[in-house]
BATI-165654 format. One record per residue: x, y, z of N, C-alpha, C, CB in turn. Coordinates in steps of 0.1 Angstrom, whole numbers, plus 5000, padded with zeros to 4 digits. Each point is the difference from the previous one (the first is absolute). Last residue first. Glycine has a CB too. Layout:
XYZXYZXYZXYZ...
//
This chain:
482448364978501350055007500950024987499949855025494450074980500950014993501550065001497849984992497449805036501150134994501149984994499550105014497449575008499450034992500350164988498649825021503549895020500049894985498750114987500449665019501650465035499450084989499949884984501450285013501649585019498650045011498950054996501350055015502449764961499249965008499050055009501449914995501750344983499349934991499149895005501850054986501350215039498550054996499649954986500350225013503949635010498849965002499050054997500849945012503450174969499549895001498849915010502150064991499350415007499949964989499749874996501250154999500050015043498450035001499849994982499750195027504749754992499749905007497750034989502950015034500450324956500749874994499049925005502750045000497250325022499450074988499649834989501750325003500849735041498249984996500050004989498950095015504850004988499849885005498849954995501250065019500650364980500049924990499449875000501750124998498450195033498850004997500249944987499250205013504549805016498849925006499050024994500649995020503150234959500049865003499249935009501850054994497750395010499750024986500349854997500650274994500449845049498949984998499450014987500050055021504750044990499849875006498549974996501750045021499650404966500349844987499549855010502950134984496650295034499250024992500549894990499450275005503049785037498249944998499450014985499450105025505150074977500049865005498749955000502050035014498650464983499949924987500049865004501250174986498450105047498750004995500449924981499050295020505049775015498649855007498850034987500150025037503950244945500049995012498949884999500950255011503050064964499449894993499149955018502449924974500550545029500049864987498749905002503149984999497550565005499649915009499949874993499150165012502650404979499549874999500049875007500450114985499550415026500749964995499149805002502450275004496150195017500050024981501349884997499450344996499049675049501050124996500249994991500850035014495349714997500350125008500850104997499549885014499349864945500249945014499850155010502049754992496950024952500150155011500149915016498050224983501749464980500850114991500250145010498749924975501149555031499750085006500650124993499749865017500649644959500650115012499150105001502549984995497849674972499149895012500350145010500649664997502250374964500449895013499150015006502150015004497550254955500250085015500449875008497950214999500449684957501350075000500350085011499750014978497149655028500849964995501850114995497449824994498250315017500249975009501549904999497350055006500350194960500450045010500949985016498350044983499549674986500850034991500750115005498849914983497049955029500749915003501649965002498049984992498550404995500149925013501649955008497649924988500150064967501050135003500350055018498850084973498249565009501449994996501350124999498449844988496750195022500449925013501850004993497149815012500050394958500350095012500849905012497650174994502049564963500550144998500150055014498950044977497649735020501049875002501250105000498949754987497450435007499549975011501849935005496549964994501150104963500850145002500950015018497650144980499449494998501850014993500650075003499949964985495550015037501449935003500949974994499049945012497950324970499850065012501149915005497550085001501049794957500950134997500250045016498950094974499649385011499450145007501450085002497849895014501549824943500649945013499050155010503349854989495650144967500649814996500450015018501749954965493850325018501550045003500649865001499750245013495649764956500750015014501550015006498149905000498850254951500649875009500650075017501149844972497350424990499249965008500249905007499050104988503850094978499550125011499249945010499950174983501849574979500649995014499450105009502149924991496750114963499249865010500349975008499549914990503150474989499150045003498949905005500950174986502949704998500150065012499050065005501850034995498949754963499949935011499750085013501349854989499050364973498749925002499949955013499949944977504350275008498850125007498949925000500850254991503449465009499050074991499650055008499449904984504549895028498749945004499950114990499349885027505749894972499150114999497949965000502750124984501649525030499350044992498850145003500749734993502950125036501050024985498950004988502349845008497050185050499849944988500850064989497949935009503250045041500150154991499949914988501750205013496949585022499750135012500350124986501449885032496449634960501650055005499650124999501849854991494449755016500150114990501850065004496850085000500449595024501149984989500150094992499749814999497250255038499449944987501249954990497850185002501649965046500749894998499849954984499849945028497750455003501550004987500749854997500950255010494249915013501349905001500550064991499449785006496950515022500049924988501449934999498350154988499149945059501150064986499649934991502150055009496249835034499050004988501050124989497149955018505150095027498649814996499350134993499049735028506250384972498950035012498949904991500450305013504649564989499550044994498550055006501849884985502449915033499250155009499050034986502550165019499849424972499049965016499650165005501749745011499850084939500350125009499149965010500850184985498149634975500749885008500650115013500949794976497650324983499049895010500250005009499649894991502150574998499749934994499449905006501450084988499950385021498449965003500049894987498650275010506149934985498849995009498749995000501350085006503449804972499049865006498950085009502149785003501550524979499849884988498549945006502949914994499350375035499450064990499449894990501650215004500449615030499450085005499050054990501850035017502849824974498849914999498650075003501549825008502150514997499549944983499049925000502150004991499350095052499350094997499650004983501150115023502149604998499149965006498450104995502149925021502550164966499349874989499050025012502049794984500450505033499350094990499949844993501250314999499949645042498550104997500150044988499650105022504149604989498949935002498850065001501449895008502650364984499649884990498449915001502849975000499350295036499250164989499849874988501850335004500249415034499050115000499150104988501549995018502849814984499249914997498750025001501549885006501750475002500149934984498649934999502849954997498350105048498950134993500349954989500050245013502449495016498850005000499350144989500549875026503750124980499549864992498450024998502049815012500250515013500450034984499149894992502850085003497349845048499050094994500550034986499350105023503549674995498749885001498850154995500949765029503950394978500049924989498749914996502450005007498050305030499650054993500649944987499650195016500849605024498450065001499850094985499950035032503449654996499950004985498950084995501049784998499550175045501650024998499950034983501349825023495250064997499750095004501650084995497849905020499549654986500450034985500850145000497849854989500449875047501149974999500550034986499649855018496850285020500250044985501249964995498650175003499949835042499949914998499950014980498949955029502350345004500849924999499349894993501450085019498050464975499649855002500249914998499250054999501450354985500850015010499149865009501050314998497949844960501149924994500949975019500150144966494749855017500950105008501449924999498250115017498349614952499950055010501450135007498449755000499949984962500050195003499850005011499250124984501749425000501250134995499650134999501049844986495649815030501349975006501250114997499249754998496950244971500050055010500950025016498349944983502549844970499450115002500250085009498949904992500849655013501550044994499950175002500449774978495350015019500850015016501549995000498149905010499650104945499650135011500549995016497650014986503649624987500650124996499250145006500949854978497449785033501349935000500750124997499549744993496550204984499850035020501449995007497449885003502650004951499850144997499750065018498849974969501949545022501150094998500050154999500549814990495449915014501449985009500750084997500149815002497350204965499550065011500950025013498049924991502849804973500250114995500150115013498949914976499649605025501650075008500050124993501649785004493950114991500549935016501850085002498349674996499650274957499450115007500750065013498149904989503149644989500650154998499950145007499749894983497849635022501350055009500550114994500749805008494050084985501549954995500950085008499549934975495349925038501050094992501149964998499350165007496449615012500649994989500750084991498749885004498150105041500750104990500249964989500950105014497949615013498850094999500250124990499549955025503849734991499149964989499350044998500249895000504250305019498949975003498849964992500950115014503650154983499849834998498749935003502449995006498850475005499850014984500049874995501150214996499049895050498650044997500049974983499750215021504149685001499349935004498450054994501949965020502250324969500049884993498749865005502950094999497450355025499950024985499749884991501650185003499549845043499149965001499750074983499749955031504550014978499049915006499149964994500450085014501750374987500249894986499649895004502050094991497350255041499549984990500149894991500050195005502849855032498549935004499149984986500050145026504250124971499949835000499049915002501650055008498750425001499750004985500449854997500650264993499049865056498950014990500149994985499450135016504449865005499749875004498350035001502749915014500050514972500549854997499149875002502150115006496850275023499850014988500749914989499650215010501749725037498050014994499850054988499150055022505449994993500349844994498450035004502849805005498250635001500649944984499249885002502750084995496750075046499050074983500149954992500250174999502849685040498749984999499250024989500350045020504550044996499550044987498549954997502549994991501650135046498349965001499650014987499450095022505949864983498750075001499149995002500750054993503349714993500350095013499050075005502150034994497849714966500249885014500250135012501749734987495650424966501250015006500149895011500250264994497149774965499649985012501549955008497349944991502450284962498750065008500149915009498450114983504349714986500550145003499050085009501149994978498749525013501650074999500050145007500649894976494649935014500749985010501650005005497949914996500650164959499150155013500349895011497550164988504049594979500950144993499350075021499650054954498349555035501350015006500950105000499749814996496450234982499349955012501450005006497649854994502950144959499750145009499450035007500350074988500449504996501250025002499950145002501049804988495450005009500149925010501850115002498049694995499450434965499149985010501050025018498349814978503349964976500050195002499750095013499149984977499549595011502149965005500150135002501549804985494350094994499750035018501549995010497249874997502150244956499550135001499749955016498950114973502949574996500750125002499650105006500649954986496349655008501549985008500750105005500349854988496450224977499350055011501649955016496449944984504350024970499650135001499950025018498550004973501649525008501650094998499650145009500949934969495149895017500549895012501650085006498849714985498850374973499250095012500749965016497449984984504049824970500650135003499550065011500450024981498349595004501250025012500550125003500749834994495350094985499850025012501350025009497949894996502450134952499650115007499449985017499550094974501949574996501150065001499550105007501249934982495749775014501049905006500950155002499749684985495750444995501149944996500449965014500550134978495950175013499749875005501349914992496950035003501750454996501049974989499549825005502450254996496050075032498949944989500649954990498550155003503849995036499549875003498949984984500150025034502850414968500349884997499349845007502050174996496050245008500349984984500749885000500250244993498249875050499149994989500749964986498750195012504250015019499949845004498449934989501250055034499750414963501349944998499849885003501350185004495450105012500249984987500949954992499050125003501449995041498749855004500049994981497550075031505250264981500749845003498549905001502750105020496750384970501249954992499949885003501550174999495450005026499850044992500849904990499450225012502449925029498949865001499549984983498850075030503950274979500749904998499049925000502150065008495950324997500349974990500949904997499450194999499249895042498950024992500349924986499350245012503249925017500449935002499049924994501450085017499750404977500749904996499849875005501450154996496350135023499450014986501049874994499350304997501849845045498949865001499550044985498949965029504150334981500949894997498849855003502950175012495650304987500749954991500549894995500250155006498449995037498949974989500749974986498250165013505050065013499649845007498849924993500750105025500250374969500949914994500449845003500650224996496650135022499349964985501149894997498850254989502249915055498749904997500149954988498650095012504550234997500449885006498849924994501350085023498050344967500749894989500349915006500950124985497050225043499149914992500749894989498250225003504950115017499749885013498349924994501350205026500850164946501249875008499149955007502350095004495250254988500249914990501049864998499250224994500850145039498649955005499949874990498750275008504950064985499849925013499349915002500450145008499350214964501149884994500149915010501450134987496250245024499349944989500749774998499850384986502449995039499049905006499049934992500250145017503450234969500249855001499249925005501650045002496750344966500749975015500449875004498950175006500750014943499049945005501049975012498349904979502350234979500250105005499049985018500650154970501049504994501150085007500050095005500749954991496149844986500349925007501050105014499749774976498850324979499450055010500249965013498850044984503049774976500550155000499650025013499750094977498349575008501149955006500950095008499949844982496050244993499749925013501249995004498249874996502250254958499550135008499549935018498850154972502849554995500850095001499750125008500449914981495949835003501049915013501350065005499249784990497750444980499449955008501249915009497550034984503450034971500150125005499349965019499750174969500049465004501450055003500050135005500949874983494850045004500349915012501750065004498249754990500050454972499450035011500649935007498250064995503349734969500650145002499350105015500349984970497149605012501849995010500850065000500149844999495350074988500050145005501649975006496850095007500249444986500350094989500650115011498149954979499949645037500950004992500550094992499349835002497650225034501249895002500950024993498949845004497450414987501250125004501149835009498050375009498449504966500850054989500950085009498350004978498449805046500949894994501150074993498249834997498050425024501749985005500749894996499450115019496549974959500950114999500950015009498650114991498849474996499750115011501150114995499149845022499349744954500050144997500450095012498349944984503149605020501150124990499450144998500749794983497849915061499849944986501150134992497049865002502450155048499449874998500249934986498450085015503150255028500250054984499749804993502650295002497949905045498550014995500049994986499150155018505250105005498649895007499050024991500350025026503750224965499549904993499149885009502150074985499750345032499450034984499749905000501050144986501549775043499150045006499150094987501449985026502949874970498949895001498650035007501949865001501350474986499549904986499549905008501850044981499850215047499650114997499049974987502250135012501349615017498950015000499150084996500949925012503250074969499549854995498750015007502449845000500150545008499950034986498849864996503050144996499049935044498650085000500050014983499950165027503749574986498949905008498650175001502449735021502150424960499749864993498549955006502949934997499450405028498950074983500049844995501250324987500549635052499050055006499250034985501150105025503649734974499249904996498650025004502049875002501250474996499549994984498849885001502750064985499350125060499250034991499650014990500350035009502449655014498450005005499450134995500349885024504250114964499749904991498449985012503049874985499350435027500250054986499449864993502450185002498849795048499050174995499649994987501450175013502349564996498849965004498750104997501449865017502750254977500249944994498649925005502750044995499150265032498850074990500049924987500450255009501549555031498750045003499350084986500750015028503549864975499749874997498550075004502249795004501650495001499350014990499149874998501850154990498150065055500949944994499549984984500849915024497350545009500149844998501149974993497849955000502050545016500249954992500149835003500850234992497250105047501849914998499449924985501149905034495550364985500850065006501449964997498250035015497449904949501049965013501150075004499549834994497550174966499450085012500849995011497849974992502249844955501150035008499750125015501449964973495249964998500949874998500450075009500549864978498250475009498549985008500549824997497550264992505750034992499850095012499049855005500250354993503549524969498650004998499350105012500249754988504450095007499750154995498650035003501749984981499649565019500550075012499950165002501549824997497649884963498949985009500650165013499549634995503450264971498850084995499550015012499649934976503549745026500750154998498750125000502349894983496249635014500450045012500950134999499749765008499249994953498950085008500550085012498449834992503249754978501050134999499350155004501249874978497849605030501150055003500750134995499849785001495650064997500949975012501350035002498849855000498950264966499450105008500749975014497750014985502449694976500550115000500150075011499349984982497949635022501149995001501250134995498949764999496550304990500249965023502149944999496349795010501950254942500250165008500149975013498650134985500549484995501450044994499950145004500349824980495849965034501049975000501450045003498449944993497850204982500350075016500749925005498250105006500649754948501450115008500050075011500550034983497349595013501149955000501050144995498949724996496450324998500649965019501649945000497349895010500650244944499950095011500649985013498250024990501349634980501250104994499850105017499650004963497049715031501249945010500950105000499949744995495950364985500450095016500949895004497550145010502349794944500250155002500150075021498250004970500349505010501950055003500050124998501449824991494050125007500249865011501950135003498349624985499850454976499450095008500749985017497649984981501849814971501650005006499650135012502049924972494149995002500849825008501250065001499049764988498350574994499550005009500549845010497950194986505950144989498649964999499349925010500650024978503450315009499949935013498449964993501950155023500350154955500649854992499549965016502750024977497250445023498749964993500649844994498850304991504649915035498849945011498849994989500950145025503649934963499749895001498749975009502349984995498050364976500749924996499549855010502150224991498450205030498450004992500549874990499150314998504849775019499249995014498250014993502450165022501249994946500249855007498849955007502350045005497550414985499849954991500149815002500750274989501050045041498850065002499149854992500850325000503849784992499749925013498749965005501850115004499650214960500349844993499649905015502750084978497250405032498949944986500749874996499150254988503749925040498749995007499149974992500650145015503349964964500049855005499149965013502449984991498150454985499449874989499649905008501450044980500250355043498249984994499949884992499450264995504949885016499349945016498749954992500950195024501950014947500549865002499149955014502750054990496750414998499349924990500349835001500150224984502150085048498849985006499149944985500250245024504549814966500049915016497950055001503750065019497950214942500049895000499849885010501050114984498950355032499149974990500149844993500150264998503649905024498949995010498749964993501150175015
//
């Protein structure tokens, strides 16, 4: 017995020891992938939690309040809106510290980047707490993630803009013969892509036996768009390039894919409904991939030039500098850094995080209703369908007002 509890102590001190280890090696540029590491393992715990929580939960008295024990798919939900509740008060809790943080000396620059044993303890302890917390709480928070996580998905759209207007940049400056074809090829593929998952949603979402009115208007708006995408981006006034144009396409095209497939599976006009839980598996993989690089970029490129949410008058990161330099700075240097100005704003890095958890939530719950009248789960319904149908109409804009506010504004910098 004595030996088993000295075998416990070491390897708590050797664990202890690790974890200090690797958190005084977190410096002030790998800072950025310390809170990716982080969110990506609330992550990997929401998904735990999903599936092996629910035995626990049920036991739980102030959870489990119901006259008739819910289905386990409900406390599987339960379990992942409350790690993703500690995740998004853990992120707002830092961005809201970090309003106003202008230059390095401020002393909440250093609690940015430094104290990540605190922090870890601190997010662990939010997450914990999470659980002792009434369902309505949990309730109330489901139903604000619908939104955030729709904001979310206009961050991301932000950021593709971002990517693809910089992508076509780079290669038109190559001013070669080989690289416009390539732009030419690219952009082709992305409107066969386009046109041929335009035909896919009218197959399956506009039944002949049904009034499917909704469907084929929503469809034959994301058609309308590409249109008038390509028309506004051909325009001599403009003088944009078609990449941008079909990327976009295709990504509006896929939110109303999206959205089309949450809809109520007892809805005839949901012709995916038979295959409903092979399309959701797919979907979420693709999902949790597409927030956790979306949320790396994010981290990488924030409050850089070119970031359209960067806030006016930041300072730019776009300095070429790499995120985990290989050459050691001096206590000299650093100390002439004290006074320089922050490279991105700390308030909406932390900002991008809370909505992403959100997002990520919502994704591992199906878009679903965690508390109902008789404590049991409620699949996939109309409030998720809007929240993408119109997250692709704000893409739009978002797309359409990129290329003109340069004109209108010739005197701001996009």
């Amino acid at each position: 017995m004595f030996a088993a509890s000295c075998l416990a102590s070491c390897c708590a001190a050797c664990a202890c020891d690790a974890c200090r280890t690797v958190v005084s090696g977190i410096s002030r540029r790998s800072a950025r992938i310390a809170y990716c590491g982080l969110f990506a393992l609330s992550l990997i715990v929401s998904w735990i939690l999903r599936e092996v929580a629910a035995p626990l939960m049920e036991k739980i008295p102030w959870i489990n309040h119901f006259a008739q024990t819910p289905d386990r798919e409900w406390f599987q939900t339960d379990a992942v809106l409350r790690v993703s509740l500690g995740n998004f008060l853990f992120f707002t809790i830092l961005a809201l510290m970090m309003v106003g943080v202008k230059n390095q000396k401020d002393p909440r620059d250093g609690l940015h980047h430094g104290g990540w044993m605190m922090k870890i303890i601190c997010w662990c302890l939010l997450v914990i707490f999470m659980f002792f917390l009434p369902n309505e709480i949990v309730s109330f928070y489901e139903t604000i993630s619908k939104f955030g996580a729709g904001f979310f998905l206009l961050v991301q759209v932000v950021l593709l803009l971002d990517f693809v207007h910089g992508w076509n940049d780079k290669w038109v400056r190559y001013d070669e013969q080989f690289w416009y074809f390539a732009l030419l090829v690219v952009s082709l593929v992305c409107y066969i892509a386009t046109f041929g998952l335009s035909g896919v949603l009218f197959y399956f979402f506009t039944s002949s036996d049904h009034d499917c009115g909704l469907n084929t208007f929503f469809i034959v708006v994301n058609l309308i768009f590409v249109v008038v995408f390509a028309i506004v981006t051909l325009h001599p006034a403009v003088s944009g390039s078609i990449l941008p144009a079909s990327v976009i396409s295709l990504y509006c095209m896929y939110l109303c894919y999206s959205g089309l497939s949450s809809e109520p599976r007892d809805y005839e006009c949901n012709g995916l409904h038979k295959h409903s839980k092979a399309v959701s598996t797919g979907t979420l993989t693709v999902g949790l991939l597409t927030t956790v690089l979306s949320v790396v970029y994010s981290a990488v490129r924030a409050g850089s030039s070119t970031t359209l949410l960067s806030p006016p008058g930041s300072p730019r990161a776009g300095s070429g500098k790499p995120l985990l330099p290989l050459d050691k700075v001096d206590e000299h240097e650093e100390k002439e850094k004290a006074n320089r100005p922050v490279t991105y704003s700390y308030a909406f890095f932390h900002i991008i995080f809370s909505l992403a958890s959100m997002y990520s939530a919502m994704l591992l719950t199906g878009w679903s209703t965690s508390v109902g009248e008789s404590g049991k789960l409620v699949d996939v319904g109309w409030a998720s369908v809007w929240v993408r149908i119109i997250t692709g109409w704000g893409t739009a804009g978002l797309f359409i007002w990129s290329l003109v506010a340069p004109l209108l504004f010739p005197d701001r910098e996009f």
